[in-house]
MARKOL-275098 format. One record per atom (N, C-alpha, C): residue in one letter; x, y, z. Coordinates in pm, whole numbers, padded with zeros to 5 digits, always signed. Layout:
N
aXYZ ...
// end
This chain:
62
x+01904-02787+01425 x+01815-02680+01460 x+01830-02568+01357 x+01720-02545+01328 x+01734-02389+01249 x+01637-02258+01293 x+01689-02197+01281 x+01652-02048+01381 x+01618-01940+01232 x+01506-01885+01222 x+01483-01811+01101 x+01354-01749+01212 x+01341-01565+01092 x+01266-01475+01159 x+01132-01508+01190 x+01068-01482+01298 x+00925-01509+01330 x+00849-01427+01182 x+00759-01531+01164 x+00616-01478+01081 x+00456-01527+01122 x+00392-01422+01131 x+00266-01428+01187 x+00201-01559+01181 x+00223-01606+01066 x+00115-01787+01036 x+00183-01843+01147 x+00301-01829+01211 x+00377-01939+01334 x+00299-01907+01410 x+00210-01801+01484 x+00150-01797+01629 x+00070-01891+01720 x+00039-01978+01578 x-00058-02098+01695 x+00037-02183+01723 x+00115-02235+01636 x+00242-02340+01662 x+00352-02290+01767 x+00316-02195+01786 x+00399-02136+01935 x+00351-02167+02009 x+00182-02079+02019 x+00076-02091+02151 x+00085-02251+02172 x+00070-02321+02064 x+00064-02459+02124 x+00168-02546+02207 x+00315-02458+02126 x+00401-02559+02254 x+00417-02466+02356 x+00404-02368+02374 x+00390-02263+02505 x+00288-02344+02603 x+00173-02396+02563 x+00057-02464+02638 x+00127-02593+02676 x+00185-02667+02558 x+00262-02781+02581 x+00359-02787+02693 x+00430-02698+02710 x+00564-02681+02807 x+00474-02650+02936 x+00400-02539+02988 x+00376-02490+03062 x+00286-02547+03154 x+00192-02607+03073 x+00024-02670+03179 x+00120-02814+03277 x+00194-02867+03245 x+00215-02972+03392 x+00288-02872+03489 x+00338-02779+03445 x+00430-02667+03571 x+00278-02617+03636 x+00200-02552+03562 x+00048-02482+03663 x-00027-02635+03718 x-00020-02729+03673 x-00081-02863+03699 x-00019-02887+03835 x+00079-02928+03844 x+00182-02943+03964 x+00169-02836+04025 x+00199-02683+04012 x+00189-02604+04114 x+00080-02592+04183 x-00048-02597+04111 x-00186-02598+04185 x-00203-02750+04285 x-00172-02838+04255 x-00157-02950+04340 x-00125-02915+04480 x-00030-02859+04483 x+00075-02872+04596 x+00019-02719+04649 x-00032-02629+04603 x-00055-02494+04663 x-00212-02468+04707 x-00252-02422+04816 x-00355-02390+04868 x-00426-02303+04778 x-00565-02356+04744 x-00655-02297+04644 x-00681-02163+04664 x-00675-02134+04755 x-00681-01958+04760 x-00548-01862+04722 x-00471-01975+04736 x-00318-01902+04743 x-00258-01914+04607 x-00281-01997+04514 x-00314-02002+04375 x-00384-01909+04302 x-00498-01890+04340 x-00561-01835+04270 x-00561-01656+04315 x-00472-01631+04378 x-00423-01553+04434 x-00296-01508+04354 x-00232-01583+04322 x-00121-01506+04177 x-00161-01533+04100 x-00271-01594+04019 x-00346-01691+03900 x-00460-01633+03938 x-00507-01502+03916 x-00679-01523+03933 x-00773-01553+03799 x-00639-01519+03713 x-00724-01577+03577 x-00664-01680+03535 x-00736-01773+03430 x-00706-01873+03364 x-00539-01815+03255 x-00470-01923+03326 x-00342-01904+03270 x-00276-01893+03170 x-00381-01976+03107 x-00347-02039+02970 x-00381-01935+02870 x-00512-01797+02914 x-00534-01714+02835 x-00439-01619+02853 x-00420-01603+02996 x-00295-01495+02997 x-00143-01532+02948 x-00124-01656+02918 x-00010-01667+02819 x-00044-01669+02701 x-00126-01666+02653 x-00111-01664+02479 x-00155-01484+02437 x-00229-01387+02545 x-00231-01263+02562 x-00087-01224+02557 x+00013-01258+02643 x+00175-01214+02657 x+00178-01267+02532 x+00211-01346+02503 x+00295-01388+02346 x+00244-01314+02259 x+00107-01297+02218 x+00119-01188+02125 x+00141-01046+02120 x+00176-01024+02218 x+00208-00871+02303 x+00357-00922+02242 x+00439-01022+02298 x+00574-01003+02280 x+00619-01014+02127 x+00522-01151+02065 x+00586-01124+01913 x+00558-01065+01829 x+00416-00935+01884 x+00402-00802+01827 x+00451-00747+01836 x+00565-00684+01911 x+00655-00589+01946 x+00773-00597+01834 x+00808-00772+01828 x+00921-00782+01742 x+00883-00789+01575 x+00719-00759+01607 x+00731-00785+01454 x+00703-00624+01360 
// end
């Protein structure tokens, strides 16, 4: 493994395994959770509000 400073050209290769890791956890949770009650901590599409946070967070550090 090698660990070196974030640079801006990385942001999609993040967003993408961020999407990668995350969509069977919202996949599975929406399964099993009542559609109102989902969309009730999720009223927006998830996937935009994580790649919104990530660049909020690796703007901060950059």
């Amino acid at each position: 493994m090698r660990i070196e400073p974030y640079d801006k050209s990385q942001l999609d290769a993040i967003n993408s395994l961020s999407l990668r890791t995350w969509t069977p956890v919202f996949d599975s949770i929406q399964q099993v959770m009542d559609f109102g009650v989902y969309h009730s901590f999720y009223p927006k599409d998830w996937a935009v509000t994580d790649r919104q946070v990530l660049q909020e967070v690796v703007g901060a550090g950059v």
